[in-house]
MDTraj code that builds the backbone (N, CA, C; nanometers):
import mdtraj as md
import numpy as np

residues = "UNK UNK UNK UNK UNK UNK UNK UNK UNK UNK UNK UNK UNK UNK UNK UNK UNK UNK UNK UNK UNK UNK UNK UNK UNK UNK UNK UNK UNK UNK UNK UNK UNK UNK UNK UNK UNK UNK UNK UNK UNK UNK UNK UNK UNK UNK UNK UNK UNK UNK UNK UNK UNK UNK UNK UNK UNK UNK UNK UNK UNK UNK UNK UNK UNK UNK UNK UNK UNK UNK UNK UNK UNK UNK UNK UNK".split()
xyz = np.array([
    [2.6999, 1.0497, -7.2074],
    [2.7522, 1.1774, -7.1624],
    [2.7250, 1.2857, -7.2646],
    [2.6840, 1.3733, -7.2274],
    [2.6896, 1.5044, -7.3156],
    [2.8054, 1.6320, -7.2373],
    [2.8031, 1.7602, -7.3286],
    [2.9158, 1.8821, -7.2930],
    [2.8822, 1.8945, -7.1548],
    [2.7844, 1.9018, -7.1126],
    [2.7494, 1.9758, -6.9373],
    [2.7872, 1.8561, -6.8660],
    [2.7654, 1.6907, -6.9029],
    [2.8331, 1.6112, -6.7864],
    [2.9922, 1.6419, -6.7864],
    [3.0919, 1.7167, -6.8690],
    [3.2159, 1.7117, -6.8685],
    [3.2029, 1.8688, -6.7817],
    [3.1425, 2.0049, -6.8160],
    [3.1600, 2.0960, -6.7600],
    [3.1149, 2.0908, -6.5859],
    [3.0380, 1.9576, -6.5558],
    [3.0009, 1.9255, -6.4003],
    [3.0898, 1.9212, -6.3703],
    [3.1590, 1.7823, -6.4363],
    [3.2722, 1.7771, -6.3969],
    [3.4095, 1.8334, -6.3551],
    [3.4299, 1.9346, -6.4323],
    [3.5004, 2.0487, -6.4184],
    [3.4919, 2.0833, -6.3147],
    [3.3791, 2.1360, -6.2738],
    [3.3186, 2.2063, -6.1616],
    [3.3489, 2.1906, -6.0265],
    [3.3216, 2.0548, -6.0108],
    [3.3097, 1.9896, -5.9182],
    [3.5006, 1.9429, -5.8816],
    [3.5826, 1.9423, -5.9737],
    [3.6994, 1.9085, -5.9567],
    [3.7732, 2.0152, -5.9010],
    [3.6967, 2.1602, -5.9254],
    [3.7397, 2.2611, -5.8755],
    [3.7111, 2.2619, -5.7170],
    [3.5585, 2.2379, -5.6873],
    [3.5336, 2.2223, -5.5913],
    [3.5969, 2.1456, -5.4828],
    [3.6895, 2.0222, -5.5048],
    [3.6872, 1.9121, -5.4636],
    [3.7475, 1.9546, -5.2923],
    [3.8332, 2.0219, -5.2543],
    [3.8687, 2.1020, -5.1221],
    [3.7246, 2.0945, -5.0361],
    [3.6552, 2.1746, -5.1127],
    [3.5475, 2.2103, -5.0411],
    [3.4771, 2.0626, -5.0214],
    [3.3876, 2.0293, -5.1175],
    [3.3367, 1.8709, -5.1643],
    [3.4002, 1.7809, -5.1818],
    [3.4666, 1.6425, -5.1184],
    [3.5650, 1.5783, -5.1304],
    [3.4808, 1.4430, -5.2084],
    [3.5416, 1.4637, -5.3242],
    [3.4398, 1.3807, -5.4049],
    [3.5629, 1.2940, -5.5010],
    [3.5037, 1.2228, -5.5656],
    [3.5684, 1.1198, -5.7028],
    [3.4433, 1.1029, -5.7944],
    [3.4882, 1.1183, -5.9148],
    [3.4219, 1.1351, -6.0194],
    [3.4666, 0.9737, -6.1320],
    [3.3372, 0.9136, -6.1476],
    [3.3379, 0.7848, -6.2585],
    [3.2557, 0.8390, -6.3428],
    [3.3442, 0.8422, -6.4709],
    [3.2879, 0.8781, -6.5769],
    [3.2896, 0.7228, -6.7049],
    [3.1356, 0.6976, -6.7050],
    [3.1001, 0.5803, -6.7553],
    [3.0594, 0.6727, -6.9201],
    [3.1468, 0.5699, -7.0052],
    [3.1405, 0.6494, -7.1732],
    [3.1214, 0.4972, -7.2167],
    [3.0558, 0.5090, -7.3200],
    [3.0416, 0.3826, -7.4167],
    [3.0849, 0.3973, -7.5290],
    [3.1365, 0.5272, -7.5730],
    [3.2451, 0.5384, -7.6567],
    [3.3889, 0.5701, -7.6490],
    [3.4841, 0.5278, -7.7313],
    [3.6461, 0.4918, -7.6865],
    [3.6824, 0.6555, -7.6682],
    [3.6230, 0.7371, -7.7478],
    [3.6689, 0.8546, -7.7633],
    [3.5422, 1.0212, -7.7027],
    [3.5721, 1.0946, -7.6547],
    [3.4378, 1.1548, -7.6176],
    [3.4811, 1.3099, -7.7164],
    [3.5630, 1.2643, -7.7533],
    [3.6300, 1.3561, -7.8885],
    [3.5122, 1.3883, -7.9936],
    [3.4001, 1.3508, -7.9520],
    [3.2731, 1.3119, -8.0638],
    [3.1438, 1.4609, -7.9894],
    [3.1994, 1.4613, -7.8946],
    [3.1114, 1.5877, -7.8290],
    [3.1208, 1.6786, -7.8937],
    [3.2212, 1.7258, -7.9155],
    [3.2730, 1.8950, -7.9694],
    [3.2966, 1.8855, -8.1016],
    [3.2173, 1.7792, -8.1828],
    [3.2044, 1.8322, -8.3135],
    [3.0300, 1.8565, -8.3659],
    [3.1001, 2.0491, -8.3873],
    [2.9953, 2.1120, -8.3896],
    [2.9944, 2.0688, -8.5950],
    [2.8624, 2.1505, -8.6046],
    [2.7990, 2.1507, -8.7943],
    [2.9480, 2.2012, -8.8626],
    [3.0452, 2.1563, -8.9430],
    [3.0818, 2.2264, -9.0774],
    [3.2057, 2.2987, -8.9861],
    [3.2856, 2.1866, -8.8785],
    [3.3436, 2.2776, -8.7752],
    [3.4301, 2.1812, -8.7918],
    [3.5485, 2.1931, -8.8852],
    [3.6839, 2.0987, -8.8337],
    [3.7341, 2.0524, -8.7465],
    [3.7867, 1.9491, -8.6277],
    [3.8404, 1.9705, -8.5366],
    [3.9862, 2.0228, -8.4846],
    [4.0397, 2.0446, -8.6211],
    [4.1488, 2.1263, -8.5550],
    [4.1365, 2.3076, -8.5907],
    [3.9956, 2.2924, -8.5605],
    [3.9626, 2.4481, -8.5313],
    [4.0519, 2.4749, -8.4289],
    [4.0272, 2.5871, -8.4173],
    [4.1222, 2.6199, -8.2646],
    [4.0266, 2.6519, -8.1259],
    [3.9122, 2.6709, -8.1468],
    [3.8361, 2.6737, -8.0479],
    [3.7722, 2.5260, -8.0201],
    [3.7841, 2.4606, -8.1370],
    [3.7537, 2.2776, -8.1116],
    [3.8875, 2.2438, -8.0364],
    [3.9835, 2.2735, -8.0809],
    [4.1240, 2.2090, -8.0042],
    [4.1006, 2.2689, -7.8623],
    [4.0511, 2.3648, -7.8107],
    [4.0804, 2.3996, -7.6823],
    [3.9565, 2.3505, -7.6037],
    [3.8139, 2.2848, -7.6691],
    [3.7712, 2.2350, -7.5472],
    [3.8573, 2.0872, -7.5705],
    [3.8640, 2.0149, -7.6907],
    [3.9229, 1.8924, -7.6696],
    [4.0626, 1.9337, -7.5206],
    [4.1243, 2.0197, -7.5300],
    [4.2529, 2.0057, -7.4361],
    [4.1547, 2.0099, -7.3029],
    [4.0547, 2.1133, -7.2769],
    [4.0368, 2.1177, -7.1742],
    [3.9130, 1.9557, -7.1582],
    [3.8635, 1.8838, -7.2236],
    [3.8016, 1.7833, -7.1754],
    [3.9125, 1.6659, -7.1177],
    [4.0500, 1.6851, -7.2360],
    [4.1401, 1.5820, -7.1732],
    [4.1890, 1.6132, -7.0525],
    [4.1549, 1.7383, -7.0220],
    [4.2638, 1.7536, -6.8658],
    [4.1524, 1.7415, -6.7446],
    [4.0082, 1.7502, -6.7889],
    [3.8759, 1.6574, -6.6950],
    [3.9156, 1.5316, -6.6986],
    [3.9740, 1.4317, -6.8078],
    [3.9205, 1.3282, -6.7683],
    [4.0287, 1.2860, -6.7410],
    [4.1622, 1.3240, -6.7115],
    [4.3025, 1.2558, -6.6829],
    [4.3566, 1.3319, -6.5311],
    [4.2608, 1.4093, -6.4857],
    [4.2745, 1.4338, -6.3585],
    [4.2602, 1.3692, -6.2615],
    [4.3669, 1.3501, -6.1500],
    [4.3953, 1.2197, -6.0698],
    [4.2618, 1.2150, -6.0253],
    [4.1217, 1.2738, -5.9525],
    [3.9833, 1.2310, -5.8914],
    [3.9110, 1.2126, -5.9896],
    [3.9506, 1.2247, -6.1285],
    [3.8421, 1.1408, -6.2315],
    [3.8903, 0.9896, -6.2983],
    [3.8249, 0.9090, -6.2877],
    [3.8251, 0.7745, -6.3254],
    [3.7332, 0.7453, -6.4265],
    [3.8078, 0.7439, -6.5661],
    [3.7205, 0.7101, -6.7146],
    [3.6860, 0.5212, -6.6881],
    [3.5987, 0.4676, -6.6413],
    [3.5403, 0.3487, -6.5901],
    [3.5918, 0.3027, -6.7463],
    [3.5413, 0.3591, -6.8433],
    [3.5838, 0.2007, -6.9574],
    [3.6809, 0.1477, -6.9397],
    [3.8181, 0.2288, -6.8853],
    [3.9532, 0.1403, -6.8855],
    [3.9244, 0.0087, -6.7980],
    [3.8373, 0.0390, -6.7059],
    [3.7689, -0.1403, -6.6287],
    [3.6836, -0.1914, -6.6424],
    [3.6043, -0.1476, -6.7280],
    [3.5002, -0.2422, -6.7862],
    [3.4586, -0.1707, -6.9420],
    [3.5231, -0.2775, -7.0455],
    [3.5097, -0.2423, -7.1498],
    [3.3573, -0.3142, -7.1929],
    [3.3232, -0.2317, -7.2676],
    [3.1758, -0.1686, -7.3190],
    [3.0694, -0.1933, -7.2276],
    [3.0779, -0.0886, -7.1518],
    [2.9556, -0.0441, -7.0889],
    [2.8754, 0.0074, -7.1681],
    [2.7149, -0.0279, -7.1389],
    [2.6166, 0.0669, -7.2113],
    [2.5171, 0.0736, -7.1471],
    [2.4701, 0.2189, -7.1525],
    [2.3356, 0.2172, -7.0144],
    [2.2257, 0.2802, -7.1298],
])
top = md.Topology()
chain = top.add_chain()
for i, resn in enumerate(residues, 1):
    res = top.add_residue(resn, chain, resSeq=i)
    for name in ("N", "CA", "C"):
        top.add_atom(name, md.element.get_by_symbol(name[0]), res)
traj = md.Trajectory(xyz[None], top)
């Protein structure tokens, strides 16, 4: 996964009325907390803390399903 598969996601969760969809998001790492660290950029920047809030509220939204919780270590 990279930033734009989480901002699809977004997207598409907005959409979901319109597009009646479910979203599996397959990560091979425990944490995706690893995206949004930019060069020489702390993460409790405050602009790092606010995509971390907004990636946790993509992936804990009832039509997204983080697949590792059912199959631990996937790797594609």
């Amino acid at each position: 996964n990279d930033l734009s598969d989480f901002y699809l996601t977004q997207n598409l969760v907005k959409l979901r009325h319109i597009i009646p969809t479910t979203i599996d998001i397959i990560e091979k790492l425990p944490s995706f907390c690893y995206l949004v660290r930019y060069d020489n950029v702390v993460s409790d920047h405050l602009e790092i803390k606010n995509v971390i809030y907004i990636f946790t509220k993509i992936v804990e939204h009832e039509h997204v399903k983080e697949l590792q919780e059912f199959y631990y270590n996937i790797y594609l």
